[in-house]
C-alpha positions in Angstrom: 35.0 -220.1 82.3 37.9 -221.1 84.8 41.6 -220.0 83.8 43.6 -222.2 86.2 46.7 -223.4 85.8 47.3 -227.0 86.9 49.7 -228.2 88.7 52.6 -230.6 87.8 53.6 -233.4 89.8 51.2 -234.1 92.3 48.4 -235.6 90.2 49.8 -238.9 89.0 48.4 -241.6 91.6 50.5 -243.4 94.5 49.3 -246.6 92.1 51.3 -245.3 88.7 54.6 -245.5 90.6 56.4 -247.1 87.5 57.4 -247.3 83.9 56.8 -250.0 81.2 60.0 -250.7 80.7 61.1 -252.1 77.1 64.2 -253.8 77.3 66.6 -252.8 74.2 67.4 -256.4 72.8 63.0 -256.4 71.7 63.6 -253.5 70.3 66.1 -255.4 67.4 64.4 -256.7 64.0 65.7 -259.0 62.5 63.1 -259.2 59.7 62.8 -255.5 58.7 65.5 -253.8 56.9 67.1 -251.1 57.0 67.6 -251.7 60.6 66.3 -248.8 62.9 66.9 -250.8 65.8 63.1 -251.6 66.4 60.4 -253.0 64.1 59.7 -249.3 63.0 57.7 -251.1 59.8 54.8 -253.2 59.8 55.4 -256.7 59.3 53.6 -256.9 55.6 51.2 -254.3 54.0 49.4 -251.7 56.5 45.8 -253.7 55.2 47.2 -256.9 56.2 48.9 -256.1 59.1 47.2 -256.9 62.6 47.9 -254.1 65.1 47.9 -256.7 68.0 50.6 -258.6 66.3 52.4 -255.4 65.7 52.2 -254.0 69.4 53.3 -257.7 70.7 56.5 -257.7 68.6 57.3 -254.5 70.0 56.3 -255.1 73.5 53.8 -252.5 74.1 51.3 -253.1 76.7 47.2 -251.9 75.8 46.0 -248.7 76.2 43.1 -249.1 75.5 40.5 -251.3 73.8 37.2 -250.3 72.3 34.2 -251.4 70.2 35.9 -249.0 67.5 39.4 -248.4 68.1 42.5 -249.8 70.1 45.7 -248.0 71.4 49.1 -249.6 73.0 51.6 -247.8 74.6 54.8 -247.9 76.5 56.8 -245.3 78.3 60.7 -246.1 77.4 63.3 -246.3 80.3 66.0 -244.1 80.0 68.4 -247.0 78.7 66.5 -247.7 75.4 68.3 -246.1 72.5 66.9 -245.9 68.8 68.8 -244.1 66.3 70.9 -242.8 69.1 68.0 -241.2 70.5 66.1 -242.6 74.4 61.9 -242.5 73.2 60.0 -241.4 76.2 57.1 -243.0 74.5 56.0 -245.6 72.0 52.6 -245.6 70.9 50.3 -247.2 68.0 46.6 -246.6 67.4 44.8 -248.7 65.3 41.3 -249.1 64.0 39.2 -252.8 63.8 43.1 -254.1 64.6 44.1 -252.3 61.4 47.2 -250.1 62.4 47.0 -246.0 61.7 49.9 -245.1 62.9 53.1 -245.7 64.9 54.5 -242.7 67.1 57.4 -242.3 69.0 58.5 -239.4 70.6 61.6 -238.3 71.7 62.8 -235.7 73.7 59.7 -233.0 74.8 59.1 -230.8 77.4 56.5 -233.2 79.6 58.8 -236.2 79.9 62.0 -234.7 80.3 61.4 -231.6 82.3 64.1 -232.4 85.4 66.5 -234.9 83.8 70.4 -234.3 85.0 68.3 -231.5 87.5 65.5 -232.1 90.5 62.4 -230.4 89.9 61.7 -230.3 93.5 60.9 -227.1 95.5 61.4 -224.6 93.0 65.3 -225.4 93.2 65.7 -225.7 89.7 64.6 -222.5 87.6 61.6 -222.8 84.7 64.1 -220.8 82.6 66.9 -223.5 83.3 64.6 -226.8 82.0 63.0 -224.9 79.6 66.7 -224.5 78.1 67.4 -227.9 78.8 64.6 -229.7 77.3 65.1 -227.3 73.9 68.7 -229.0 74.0 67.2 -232.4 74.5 65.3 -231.9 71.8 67.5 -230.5 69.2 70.0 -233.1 70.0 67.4 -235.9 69.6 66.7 -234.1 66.5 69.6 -234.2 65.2 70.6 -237.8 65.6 67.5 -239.0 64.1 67.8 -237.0 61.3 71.4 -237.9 60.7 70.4 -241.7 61.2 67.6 -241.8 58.9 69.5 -239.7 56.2 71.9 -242.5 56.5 69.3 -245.2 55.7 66.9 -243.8 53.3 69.0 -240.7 52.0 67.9 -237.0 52.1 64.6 -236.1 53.3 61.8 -233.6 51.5 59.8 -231.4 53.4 56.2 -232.2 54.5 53.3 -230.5 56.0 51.1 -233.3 57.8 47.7 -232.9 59.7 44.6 -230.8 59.8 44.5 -227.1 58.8 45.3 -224.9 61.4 47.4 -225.2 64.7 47.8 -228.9 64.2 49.1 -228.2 61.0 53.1 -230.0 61.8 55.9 -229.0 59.2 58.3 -232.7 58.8 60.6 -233.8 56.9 59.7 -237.0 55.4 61.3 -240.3 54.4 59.7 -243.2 52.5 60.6 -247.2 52.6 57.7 -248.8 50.9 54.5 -247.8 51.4 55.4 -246.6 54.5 56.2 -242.8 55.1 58.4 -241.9 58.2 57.8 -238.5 59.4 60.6 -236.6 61.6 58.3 -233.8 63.7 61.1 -230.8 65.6 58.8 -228.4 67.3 61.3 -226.4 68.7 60.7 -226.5 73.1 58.0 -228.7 72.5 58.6 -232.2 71.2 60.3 -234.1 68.6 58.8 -237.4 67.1 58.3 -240.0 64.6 55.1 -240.8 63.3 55.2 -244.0 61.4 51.9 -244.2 58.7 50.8 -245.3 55.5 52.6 -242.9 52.2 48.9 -242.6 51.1 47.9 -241.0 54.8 50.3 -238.5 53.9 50.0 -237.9 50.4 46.0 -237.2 50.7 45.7 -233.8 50.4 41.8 -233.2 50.6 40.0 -232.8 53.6 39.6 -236.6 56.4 36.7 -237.8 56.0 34.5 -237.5 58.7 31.9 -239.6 60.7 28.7 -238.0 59.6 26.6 -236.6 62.7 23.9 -238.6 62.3 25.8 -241.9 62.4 27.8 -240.5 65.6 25.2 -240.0 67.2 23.7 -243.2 66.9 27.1 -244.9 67.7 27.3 -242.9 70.9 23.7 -244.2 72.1 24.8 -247.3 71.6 27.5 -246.6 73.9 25.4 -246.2 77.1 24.8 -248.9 79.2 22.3 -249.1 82.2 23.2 -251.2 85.5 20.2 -252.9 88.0 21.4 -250.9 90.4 20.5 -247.6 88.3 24.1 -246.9 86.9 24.0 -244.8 83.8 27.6 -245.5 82.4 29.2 -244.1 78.7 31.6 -246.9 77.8 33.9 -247.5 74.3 36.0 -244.2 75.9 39.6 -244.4 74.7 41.9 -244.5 77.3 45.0 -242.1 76.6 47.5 -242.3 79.5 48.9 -239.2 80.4 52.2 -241.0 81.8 54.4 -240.2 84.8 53.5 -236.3 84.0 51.4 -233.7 84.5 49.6 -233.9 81.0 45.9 -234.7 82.3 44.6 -231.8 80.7 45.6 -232.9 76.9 44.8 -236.2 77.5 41.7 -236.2 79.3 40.7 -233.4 75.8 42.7 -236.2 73.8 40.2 -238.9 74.6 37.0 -236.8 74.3 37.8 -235.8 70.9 39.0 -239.6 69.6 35.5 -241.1 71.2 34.0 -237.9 69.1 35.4 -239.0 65.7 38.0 -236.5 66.0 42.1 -237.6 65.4 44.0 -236.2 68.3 47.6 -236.3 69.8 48.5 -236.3 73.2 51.8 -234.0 72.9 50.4 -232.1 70.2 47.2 -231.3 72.0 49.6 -229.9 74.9 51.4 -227.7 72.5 47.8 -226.3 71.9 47.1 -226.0 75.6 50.7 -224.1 75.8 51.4 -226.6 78.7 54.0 -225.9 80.8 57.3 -227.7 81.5 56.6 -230.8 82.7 52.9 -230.0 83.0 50.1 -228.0 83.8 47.7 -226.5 81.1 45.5 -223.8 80.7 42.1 -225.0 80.3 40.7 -222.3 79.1 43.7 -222.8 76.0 42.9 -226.0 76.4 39.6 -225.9 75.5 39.9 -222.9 72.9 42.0 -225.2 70.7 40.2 -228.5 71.4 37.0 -226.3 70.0 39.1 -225.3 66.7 40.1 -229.1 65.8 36.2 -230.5 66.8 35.0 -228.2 64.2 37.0 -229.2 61.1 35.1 -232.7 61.9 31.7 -230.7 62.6 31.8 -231.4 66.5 31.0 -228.5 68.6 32.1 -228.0 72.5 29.6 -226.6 74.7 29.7 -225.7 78.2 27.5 -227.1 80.8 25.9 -225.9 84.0 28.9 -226.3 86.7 26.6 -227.3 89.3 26.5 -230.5 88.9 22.7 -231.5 88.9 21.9 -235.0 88.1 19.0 -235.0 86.3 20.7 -232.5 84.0 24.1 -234.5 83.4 22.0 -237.6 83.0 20.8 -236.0 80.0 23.8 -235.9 78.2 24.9 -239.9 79.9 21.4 -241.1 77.9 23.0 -239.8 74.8 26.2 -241.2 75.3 28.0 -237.9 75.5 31.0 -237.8 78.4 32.1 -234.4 80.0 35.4 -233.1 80.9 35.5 -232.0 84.5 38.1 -229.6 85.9 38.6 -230.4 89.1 41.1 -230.5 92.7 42.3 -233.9 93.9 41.6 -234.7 96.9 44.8 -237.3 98.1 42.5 -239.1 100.3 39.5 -239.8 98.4 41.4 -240.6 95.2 42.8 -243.4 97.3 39.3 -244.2 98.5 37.4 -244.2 95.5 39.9 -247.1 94.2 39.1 -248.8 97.6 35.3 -248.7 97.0 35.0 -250.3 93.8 34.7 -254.0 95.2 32.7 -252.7 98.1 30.0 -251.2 95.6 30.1 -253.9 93.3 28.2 -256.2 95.7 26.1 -253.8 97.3 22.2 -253.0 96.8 21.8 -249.3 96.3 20.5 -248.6 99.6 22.9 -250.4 101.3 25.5 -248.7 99.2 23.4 -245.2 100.3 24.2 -246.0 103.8 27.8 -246.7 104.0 28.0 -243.4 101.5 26.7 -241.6 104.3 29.9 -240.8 106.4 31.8 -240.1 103.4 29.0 -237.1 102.0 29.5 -235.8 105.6 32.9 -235.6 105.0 32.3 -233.5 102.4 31.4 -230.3 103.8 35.0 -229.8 105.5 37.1 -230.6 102.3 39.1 -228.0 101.6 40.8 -227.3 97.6 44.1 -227.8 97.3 44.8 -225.3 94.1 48.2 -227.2 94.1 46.1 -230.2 92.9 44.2 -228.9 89.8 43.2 -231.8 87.7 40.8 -232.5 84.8 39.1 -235.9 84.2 36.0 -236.8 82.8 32.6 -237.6 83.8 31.2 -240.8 82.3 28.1 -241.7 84.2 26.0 -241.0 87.3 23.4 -242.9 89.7 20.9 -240.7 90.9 19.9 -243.7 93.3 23.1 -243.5 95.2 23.8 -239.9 93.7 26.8 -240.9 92.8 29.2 -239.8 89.3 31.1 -241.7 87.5 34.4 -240.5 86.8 37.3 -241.9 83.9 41.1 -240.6 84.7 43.9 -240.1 82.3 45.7 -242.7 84.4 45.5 -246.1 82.7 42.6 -249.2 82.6 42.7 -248.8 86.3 41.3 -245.4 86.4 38.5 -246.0 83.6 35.3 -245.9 85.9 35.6 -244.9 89.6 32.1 -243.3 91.2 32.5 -240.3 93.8 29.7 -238.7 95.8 27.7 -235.6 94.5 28.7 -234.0 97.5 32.5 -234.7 97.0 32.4 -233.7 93.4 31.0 -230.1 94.5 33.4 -229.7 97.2 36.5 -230.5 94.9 34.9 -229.2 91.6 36.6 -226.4 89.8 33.1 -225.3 88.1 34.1 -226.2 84.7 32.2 -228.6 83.2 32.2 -229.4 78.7 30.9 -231.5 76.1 31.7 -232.0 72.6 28.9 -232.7 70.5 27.8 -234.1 67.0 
């Protein structure tokens, strides 16, 4: 088992240069009182409501869009203001276009690491933005609390989530059938998760996609190309953002294509992620492993060498694995180059212009500055190729890298989770 602690800013592509920016006049509702200066409720019941409707009103761009489920999500500009508060990040998940829940959070120690001070060269002390996130975050706190007091009166205290770790203590406001939960973890995040009262007032135990039916969902998942591709599709995407959070959301999607709820911030409180990024996987995974079991998934670690005919076995299933791994600034830009390339290519054509680039291979050198984690979603044993899937947005869902590049930049730690 690795122990490596990634590193923070050099893993978001030259490609995600920007924010979605939502400009504050969307962010008014007219239509839904009280006003919380965004359409923080759904337009009619949570049955009736379409999630694509919902995300348009609000301007969030997709995430991602599966057989099974559907995500949208923006990252905030720093002008935006709700509640007197700037949300780093607006996100709803929904299943068959049915809306589960609306999260926004505020204030945490992945997005605002460095604000008012450059995180550049060491010249800003951890100690210094770990004390200036916690004030970020309290303050945040603190207006929405005041703010929401102000609209829907005083708050009770609730305990939402699974048993456990991802057990969060909130206090809870109700307009509706709506509940509006405001999450403090002190150093770590605040936010509001927007979901149905009867979400939150069902005490017993989620119910739970049986493993028999998963696993015939996942083998439907697999596709197989002419040209011998083996691909895993109906992955979630869950974008990481302009931060070094690959770890809890590359874990983050593995678990949601598993059956298994999962949050991006609160995944990284598991990991005990830095300030403004990098996780321990070996955290990482520990946790991940506690919250697969109360749904009956297991993780299981597989042979790090990278053989084929072994990974193809879990492809065939439908089963994805997460991959800890060093970037490689070159060949990430190259593997978005080659996409068009392959897509008209025969395989042994493709074979031969691949030829150079396995070469290449052998004098790569790891960069342990560049410690990523990613999944693996398909190979060619034609080409010997993998298909990899990065925490990076639709752009970054399938790219295909060498066998002899994976091995040269592979951090040796490979994991499934399984029905």
């Amino acid at each position: 088992m690795v122990k490596q602690r990634l590193s923070v800013a050099s893993l978001v592509p030259l490609a995600f240069s920007f924010l979605f920016v939502i400009p504050p006049s969307v962010l008014r509702s007219q239509s839904a009182p009280p006003d919380f200066g965004l359409a923080l409720l759904p337009p009619s019941s949570w049955n009736e409501t379409s999630a694509k409707n919902w995300a348009t009103t609000l301007q969030l761009p997709v995430e991602s869009e599966t057989k099974y489920q559907s995500s949208y999500r923006a990252y905030c500009s720093p002008q935006v203001q709700i509640m007197g508060a700037n949300p780093k990040s607006i996100a709803l998940i929904a299943t068959d276009d049915h809306p589960d829940q609306l999260t926004l959070v505020f204030a945490n120690k992945g997005d605002s690491a460095g604000e008012g001070a450059p995180f550049k060269n060491g010249s800003v002390r951890v100690s210094v933005l770990e004390k200036a996130v916690e004030k970020a975050i309290s303050a945040d706190a603190d207006s929405l609390r005041e703010k929401l007091t102000s609209l829907l009166g005083k708050p009770k205290k609730q305990m939402f989530g699974d048993f456990g770790k991802t057990r969060e203590s909130s206090e809870r406001w109700d307009s509706d059938a709506t509940a509006i939960l405001l999450i403090e973890k002190p150093s770590e995040y605040v936010a509001l998760r927007v979901l149905p009262s009867k979400s939150v007032d069902q005490t017993e135990k989620p119910l739970r996609i049986s493993d028999i039916a998963m696993r015939e969902r996942m083998k439907g998942n697999v596709i197989h190309r002419p040209n011998g591709d083996i691909v895993v599709e109906n992955i979630p995407m869950v974008d990481q953002g302009p931060k070094g959070f690959c770890v809890p959301a590359t874990y983050a999607r593995a678990l949601l294509y598993a059956g298994v709820p999962a949050d991006l911030y609160l995944l990284a409180l598991l990991g005990r992620t830095d300030v403004g990024g990098g996780t321990s996987v070996f955290a990482m995974e520990s946790s991940a492993r506690s919250l697969a079991a109360t749904y009956g998934r297991s993780i299981t670690s597989v042979s790090p060498n990278l053989d084929l005919a072994k990974l193809e076995s879990f492809f065939e299933k439908g089963i994805p694995l997460t991959w800890a791994m060093y970037v490689d600034e070159g060949i990430n830009r190259d593997l978005s180059l080659r996409l068009k390339d392959r897509a008209s290519a025969d395989p042994d054509a493709w074979n031969k212009l691949l030829e150079p680039k396995r070469k290449a291979a052998r004098s790569l050198r790891k960069n342990p500055q560049n410690g990523h984690v990613c999944l693996i979603i398909g190979c060619n044993r034609k080409t010997g190729e993998l298909a990899t899937s990065d925490s990076w947005g639709p752009d970054f869902t399938e790219r295909w890298i060498t066998v002899e590049e994976a091995r040269a930049l592979s951090q040796g730690n490979l994991g499934a989770i399984v029905p």
